[in-house]
Backbone as JSON Lines, residues from 0, in Angstrom:
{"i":0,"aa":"X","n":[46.66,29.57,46.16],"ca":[48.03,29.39,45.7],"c":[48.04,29.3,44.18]}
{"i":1,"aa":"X","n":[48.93,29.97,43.59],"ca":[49.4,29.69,42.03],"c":[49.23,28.44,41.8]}
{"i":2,"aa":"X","n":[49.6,27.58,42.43],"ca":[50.38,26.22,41.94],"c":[48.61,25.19,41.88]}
{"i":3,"aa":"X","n":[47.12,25.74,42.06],"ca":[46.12,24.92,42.31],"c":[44.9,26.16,41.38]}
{"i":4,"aa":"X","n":[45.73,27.2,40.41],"ca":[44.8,28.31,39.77],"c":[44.64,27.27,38.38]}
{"i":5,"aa":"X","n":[45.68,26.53,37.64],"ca":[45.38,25.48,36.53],"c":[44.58,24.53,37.0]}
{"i":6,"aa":"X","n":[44.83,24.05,37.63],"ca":[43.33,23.05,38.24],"c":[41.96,23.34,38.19]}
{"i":7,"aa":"X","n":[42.01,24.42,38.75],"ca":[40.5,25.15,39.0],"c":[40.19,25.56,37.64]}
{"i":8,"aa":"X","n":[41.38,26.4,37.16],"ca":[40.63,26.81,35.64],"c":[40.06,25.62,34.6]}
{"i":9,"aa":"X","n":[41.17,24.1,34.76],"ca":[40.45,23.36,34.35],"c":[39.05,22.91,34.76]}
{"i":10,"aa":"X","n":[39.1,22.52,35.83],"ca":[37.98,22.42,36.79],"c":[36.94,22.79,36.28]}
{"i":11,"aa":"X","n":[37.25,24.2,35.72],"ca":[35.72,25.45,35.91],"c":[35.72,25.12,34.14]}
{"i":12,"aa":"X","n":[36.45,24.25,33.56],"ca":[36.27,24.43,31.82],"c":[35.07,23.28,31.48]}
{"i":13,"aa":"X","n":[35.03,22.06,32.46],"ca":[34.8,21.23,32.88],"c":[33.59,21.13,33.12]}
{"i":14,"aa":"X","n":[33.13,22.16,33.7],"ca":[31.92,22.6,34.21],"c":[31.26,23.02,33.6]}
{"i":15,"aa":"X","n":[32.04,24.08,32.52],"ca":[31.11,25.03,31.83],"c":[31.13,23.84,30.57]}
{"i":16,"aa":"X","n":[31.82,22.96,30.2],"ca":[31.29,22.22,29.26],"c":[29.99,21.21,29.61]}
{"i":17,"aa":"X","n":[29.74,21.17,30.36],"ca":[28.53,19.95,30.86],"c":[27.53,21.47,31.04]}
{"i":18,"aa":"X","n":[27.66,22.13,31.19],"ca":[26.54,23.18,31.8],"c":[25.97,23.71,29.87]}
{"i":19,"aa":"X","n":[26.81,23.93,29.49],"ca":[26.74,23.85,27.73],"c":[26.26,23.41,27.19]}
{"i":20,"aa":"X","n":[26.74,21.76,26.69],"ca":[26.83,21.43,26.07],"c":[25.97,20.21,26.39]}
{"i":21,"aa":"X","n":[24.69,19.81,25.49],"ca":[23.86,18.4,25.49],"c":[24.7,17.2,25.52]}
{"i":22,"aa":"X","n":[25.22,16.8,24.56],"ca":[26.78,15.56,24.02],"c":[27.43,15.44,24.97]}
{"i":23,"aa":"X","n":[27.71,16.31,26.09],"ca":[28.84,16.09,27.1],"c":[28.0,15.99,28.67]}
{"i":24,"aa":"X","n":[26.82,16.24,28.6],"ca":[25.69,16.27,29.72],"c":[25.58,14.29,29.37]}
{"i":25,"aa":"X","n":[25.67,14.05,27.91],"ca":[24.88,12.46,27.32],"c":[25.9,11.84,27.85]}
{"i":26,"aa":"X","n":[27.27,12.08,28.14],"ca":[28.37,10.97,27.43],"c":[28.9,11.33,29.42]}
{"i":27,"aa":"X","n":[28.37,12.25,30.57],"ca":[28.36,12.36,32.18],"c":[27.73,11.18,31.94]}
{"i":28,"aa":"X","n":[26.0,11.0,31.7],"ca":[25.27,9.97,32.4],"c":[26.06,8.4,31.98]}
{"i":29,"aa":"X","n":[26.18,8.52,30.8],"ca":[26.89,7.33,30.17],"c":[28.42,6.71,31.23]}
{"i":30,"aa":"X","n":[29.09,7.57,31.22],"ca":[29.79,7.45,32.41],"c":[29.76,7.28,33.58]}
{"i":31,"aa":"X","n":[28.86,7.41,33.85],"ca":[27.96,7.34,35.42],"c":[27.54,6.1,35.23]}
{"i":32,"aa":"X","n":[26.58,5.69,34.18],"ca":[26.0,4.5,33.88],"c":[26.95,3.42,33.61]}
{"i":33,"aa":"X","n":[27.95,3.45,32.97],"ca":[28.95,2.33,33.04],"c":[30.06,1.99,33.8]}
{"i":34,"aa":"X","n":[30.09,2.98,35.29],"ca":[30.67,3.09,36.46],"c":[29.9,1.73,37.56]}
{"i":35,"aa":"X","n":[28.88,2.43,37.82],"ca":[27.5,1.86,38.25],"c":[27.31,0.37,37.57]}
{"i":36,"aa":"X","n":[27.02,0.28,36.69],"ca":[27.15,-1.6,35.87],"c":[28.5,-2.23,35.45]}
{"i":37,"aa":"X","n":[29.36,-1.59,36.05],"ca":[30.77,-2.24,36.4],"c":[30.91,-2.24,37.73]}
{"i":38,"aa":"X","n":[30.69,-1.92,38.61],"ca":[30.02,-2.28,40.06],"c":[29.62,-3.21,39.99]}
{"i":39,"aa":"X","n":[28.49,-3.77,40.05],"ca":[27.33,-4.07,39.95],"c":[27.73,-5.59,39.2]}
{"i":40,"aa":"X","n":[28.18,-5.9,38.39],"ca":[28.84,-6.63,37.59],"c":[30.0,-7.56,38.27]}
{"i":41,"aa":"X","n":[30.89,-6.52,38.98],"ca":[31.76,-6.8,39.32],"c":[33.22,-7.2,38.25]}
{"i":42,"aa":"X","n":[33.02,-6.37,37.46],"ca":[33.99,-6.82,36.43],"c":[35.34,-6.45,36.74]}
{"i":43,"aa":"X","n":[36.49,-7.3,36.01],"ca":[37.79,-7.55,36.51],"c":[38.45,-6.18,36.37]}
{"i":44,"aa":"X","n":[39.42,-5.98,37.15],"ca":[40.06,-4.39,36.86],"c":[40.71,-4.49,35.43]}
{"i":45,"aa":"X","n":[41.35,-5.55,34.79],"ca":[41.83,-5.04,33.46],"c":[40.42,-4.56,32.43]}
{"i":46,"aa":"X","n":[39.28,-5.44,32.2],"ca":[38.36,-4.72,31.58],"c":[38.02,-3.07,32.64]}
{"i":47,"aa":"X","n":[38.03,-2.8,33.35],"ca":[37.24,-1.64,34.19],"c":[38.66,-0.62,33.64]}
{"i":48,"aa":"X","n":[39.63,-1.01,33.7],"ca":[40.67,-0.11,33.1],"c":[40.59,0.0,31.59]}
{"i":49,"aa":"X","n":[39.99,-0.64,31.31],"ca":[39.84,-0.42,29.6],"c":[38.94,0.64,29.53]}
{"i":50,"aa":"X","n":[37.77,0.53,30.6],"ca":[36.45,1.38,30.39],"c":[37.16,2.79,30.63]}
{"i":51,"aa":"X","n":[38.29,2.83,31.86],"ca":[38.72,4.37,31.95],"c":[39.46,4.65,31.34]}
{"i":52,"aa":"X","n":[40.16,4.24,30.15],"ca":[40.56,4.56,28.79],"c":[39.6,4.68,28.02]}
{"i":53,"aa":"X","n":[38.56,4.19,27.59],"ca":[37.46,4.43,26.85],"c":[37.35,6.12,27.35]}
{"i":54,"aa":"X","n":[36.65,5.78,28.63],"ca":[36.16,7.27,29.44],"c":[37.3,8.71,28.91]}
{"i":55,"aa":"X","n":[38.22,8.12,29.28],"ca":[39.43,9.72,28.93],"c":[39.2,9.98,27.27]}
{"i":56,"aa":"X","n":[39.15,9.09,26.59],"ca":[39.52,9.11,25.19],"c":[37.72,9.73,24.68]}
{"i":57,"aa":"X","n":[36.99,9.26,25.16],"ca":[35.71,10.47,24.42],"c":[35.51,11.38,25.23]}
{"i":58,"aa":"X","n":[35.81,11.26,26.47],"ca":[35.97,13.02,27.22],"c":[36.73,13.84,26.55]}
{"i":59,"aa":"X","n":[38.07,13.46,26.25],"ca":[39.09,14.47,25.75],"c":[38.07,15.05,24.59]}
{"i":60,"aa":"X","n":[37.85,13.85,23.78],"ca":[37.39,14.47,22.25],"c":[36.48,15.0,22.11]}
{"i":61,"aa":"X","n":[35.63,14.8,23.47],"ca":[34.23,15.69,23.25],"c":[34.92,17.15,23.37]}
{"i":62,"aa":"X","n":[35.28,17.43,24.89],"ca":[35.9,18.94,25.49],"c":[36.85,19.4,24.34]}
{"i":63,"aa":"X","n":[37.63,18.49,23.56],"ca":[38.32,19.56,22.2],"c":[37.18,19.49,20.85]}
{"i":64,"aa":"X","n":[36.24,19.05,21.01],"ca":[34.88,19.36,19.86],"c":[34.66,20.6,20.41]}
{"i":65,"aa":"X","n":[34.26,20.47,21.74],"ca":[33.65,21.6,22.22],"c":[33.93,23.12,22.34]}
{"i":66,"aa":"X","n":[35.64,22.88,21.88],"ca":[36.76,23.78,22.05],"c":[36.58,24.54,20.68]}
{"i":67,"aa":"X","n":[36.87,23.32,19.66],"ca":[36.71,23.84,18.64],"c":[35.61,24.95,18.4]}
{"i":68,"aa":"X","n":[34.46,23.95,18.49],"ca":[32.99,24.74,17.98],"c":[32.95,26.4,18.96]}
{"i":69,"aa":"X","n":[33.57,26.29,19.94],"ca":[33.6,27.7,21.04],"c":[34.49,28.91,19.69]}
{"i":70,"aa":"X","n":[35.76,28.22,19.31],"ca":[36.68,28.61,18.1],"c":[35.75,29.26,17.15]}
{"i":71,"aa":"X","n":[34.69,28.55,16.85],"ca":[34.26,28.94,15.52],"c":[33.26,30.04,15.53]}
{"i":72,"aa":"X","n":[32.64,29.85,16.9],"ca":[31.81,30.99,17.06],"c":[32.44,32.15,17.46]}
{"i":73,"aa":"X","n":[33.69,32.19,17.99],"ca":[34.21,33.34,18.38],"c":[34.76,34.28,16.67]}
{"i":74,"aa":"X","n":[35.05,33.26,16.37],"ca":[35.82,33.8,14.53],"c":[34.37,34.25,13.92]}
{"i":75,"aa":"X","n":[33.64,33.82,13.89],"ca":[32.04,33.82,13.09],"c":[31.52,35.46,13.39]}
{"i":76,"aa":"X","n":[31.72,35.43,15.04],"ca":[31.36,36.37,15.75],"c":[32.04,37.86,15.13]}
{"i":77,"aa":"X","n":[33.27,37.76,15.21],"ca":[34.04,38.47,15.28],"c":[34.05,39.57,13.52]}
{"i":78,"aa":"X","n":[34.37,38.1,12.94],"ca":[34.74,38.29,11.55],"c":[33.72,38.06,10.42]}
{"i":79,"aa":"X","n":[32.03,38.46,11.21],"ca":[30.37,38.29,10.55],"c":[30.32,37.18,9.57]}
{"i":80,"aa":"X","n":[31.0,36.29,10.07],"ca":[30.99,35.34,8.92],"c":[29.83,34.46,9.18]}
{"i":81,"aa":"X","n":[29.94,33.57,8.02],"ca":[28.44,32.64,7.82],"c":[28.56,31.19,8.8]}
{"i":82,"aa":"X","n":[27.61,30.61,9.02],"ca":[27.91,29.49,9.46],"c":[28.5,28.6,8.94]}
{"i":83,"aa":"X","n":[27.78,28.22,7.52],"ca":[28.76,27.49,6.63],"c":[30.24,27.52,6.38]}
{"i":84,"aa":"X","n":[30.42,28.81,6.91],"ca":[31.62,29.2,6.94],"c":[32.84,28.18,7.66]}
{"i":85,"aa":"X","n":[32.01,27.63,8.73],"ca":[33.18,26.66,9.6],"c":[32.58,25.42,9.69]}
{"i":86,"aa":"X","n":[30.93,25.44,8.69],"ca":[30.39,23.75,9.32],"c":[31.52,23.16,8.83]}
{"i":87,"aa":"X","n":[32.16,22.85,8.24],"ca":[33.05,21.2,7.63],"c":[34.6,21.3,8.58]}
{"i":88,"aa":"X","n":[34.47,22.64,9.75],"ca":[35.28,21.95,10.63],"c":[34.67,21.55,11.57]}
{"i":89,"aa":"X","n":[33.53,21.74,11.82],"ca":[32.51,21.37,13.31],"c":[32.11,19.72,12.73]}
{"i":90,"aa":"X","n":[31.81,19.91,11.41],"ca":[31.52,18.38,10.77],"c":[32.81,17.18,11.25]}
{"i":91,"aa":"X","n":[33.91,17.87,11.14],"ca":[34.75,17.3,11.17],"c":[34.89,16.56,12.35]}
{"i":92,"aa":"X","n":[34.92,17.4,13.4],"ca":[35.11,17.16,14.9],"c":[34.46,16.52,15.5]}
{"i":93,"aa":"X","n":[33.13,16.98,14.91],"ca":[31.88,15.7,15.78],"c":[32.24,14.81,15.21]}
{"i":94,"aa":"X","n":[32.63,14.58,13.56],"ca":[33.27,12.86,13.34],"c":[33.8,12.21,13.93]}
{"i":95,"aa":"X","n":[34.86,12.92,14.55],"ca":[35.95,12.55,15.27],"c":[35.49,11.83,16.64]}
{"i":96,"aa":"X","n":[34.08,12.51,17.43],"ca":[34.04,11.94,18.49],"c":[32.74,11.01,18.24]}
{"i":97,"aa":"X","n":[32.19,11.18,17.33],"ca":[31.31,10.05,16.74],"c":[32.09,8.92,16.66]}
{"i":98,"aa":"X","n":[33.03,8.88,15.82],"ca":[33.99,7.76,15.97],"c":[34.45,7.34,17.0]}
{"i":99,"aa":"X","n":[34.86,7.73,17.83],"ca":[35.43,7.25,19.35],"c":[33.97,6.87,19.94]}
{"i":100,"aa":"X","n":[33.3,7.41,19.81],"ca":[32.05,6.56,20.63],"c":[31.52,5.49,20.09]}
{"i":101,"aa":"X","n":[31.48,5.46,18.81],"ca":[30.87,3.88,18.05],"c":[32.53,2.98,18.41]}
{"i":102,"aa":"X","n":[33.37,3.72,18.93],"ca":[34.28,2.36,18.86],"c":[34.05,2.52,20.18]}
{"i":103,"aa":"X","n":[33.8,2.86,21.17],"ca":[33.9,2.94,22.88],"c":[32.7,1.55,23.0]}
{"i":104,"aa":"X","n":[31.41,2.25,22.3],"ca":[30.65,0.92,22.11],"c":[30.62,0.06,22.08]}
{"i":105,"aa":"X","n":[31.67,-0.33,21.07],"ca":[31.86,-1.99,20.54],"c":[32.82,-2.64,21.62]}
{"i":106,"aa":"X","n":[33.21,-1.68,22.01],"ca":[34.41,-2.2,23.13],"c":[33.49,-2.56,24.25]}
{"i":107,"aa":"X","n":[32.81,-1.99,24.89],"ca":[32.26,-2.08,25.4],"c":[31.03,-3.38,25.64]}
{"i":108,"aa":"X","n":[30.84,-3.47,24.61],"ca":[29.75,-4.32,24.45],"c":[30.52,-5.91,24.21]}
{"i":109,"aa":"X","n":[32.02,-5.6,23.75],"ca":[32.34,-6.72,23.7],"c":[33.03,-7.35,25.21]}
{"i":110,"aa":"X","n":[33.2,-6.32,26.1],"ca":[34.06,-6.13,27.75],"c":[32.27,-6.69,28.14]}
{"i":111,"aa":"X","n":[31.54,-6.16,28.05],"ca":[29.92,-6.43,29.13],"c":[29.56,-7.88,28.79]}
{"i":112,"aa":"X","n":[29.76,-8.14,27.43],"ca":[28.93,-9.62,27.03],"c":[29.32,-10.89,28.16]}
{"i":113,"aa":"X","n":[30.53,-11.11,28.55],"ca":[30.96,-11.71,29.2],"c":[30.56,-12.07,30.58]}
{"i":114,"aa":"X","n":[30.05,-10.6,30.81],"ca":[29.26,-10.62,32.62],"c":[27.83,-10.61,32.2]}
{"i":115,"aa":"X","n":[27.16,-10.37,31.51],"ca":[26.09,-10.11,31.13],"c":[25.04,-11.51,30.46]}
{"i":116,"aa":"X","n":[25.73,-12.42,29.78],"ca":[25.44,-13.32,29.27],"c":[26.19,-14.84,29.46]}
């Protein structure tokens, strides 16, 4: 059906980014891993809902890093350009999700201390 072809295409974008990409293979297990020790923990649903805001917010930013950098190689490709050509937007982007992960961290670490210690 039409109405389940956006799904799948997401689905399959999804896929091909973890099949890709190292950073988004790191930040599956990480997710997996702080699924699993929030189990395990038993921590309250308002922190465990924080974690799946954490989770959406460096997924998104990884899969639009990943978007980007796909962007740059297609232009690079296309238009024989240099690499340097687009590092300081790829610089940019990994900032972007560098940042969301050192803050996912701290959040994190400040949500775990509580069950943990």
């Amino acid at each position: 059906m039409k109405i389940f072809k956006p799904f799948a295409d997401a689905i399959r974008g999804i896929i091909l980014s973890i099949k890709q990409e190292k950073h988004v293979r790191f930040h599956l297990f990480a997710t997996f891993f702080i699924l699993i020790l929030s189990y395990s923990l038993k921590i309250n649903i308002y922190d465990f809902f924080i974690c799946l805001l954490l989770f959406a917010i460096i997924w998104s930013g990884e899969l639009f890093n990943t978007c980007i950098e796909q962007i740059c190689n297609i232009l690079r490709d296309k238009y024989k350009l240099p690499y340097e050509g687009s590092r300081d937007i790829r610089d940019i982007a990994a900032g972007a999700v560098l940042f969301q992960a050192i803050m996912a961290a701290i959040i994190g670490v400040i949500i775990f201390w509580k069950y943990l210690f």
